[in-house]
N, C-alpha and C positions, 0 to 999 in steps of 0.2 A: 267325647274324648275325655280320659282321667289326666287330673292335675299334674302326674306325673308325664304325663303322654305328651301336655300341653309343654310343659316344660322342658323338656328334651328337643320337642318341634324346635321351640323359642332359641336355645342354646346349640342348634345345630344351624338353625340359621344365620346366627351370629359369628359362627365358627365360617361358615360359607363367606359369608360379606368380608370378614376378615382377609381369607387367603385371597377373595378376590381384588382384594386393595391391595394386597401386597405385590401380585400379577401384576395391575396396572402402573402400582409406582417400578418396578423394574424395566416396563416393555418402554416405560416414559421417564426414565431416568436420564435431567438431563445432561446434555454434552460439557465438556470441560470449556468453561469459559472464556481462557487464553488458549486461542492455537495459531500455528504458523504455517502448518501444514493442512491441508483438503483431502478431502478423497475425490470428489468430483471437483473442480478445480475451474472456475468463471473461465467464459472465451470474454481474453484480455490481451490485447497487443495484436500483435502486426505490422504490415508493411507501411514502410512512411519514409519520405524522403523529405526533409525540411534544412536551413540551416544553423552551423553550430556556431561556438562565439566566433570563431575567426571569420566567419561570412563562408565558408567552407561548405556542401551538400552532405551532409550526415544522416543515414541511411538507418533501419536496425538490422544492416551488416556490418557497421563500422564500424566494430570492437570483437572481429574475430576469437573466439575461446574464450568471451569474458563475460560475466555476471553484470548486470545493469541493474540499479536501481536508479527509478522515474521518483521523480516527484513536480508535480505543475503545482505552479506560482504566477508570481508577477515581482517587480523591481520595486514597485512602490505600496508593493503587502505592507502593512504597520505589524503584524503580528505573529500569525500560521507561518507564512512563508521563512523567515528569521529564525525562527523556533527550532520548521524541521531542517532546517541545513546547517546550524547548528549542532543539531541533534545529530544528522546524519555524518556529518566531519567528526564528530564525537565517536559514534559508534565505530565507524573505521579505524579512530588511532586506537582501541579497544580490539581492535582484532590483530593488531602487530604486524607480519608478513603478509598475512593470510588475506590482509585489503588489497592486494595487488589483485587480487582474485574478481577484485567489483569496480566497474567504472560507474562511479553518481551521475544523474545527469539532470538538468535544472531545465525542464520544458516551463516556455514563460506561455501565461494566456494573456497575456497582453502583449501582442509581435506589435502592434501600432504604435507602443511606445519604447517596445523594449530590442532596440537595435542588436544586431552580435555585440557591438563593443560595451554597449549597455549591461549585456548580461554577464560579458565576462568582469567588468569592473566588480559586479556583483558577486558573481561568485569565487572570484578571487578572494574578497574580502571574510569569506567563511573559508574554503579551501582551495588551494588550486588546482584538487583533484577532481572538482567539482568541475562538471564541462557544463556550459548554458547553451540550452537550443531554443531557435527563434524561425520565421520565416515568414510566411504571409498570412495572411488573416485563414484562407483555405487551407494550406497548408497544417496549421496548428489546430485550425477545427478536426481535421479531417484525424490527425494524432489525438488528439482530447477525447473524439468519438471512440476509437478502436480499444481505448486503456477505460471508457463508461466513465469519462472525467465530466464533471458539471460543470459551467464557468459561465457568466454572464455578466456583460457589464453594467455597474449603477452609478446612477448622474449620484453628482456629487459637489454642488456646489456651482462651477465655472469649470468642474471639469468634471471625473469619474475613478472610483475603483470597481474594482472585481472580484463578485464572489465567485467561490469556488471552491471546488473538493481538497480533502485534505491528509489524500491517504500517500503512502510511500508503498512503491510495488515494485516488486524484482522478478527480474525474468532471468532465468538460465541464458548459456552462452546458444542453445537449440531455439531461441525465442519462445520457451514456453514461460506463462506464469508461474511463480513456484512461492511467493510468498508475499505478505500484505502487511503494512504497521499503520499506525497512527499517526499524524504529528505530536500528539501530543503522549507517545510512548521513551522512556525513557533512556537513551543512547548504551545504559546497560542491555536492556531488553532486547533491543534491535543487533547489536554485536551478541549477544545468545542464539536468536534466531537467524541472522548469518552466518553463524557457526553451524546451526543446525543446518542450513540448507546443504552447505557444504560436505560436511558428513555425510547426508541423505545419498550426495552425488559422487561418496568413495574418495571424496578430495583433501 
């Protein structure tokens, strides 16, 4: 092969390896970092019958036409738990009218120490739109399993806390999943993506 021959091989090979990086970084281009919306969407939530702060059976029918956002906790969290309920009373007065549209709801994983009146004292103190649900140990297991919540308790001295997940999830008024935050997301961000979901649903 002439030097010329050699060098055209060389320079069309490189030409080739080129377009084909280019191919592979488009087919693996990744996804937008911040979303609030899925295409295919976790099976999250379900049927559960536990009670709420007034000692009351609260069901996920028992907020007809209305938007729920979960968040599991405990009463004696030192830190996550404060944060997102906080955060979440935040985001609400951020959305003006439009929070009528979302009932919060303060699932505790700790029901052995966290009585109805316990939780509502509790979340009274962040909002009183905030409702707290509690019930028996099966009970709240059985809710923590169906929302893929982790929660376990650790000795702690003469007594115990609990770890546990720390996400905030909203289900449409049809009980489906429709959107997921952090604790530690920003009460603006979360009033954006409530806004979004709302829009999504022509609302």
């Amino acid at each position: 092969m002439t030097q010329k021959k050699t060098l055209i091989a060389l320079l069309t090979g490189v030409l080739m390896l080129a377009a084909g990086a280019g191919v592979a970084l488009w087919l693996y281009k990744p996804e937008p970092k911040s979303k609030t919306f899925f295409g295919e969407l976790p099976d999250i939530g379900g049927a559960y019958s536990v009670l709420d702060e007034t000692g009351a059976i609260s069901t996920d029918q028992s907020f007809p036409g209305k938007y729920r956002i979960y968040f599991f906790g405990f009463t004696h969290c030192p830190d996550v738990c404060p944060t997102a309920l906080g955060t979440i009373a935040a985001a609400l007065d951020g959305m003006g009218g439009k929070a009528d549209a979302f009932v919060p709801l303060f699932v505790t994983v700790d029901p052995e120490r966290d009585t109805p009146e316990i939780v509502k004292d509790y979340t009274d103190a962040f909002d009183p739109r905030i409702i707290g649900l509690t019930g028996s140990v099966e009970q709240i297991t059985g809710l923590a399993k169906s929302f893929k919540i982790y929660f376990r308790k650790v000795p702690q001295g003469d007594s115990y806390t609990m770890d546990h997940s720390g996400f905030i999830y909203v289900m449409n008024p049809e009980g489906k999943f429709v959107a997921f935050f952090k604790h530690e997301d920003t009460p603006e961000r979360i009033t954006t993506g409530l806004r979004q979901v709302l829009s999504k649903a022509g609302a």
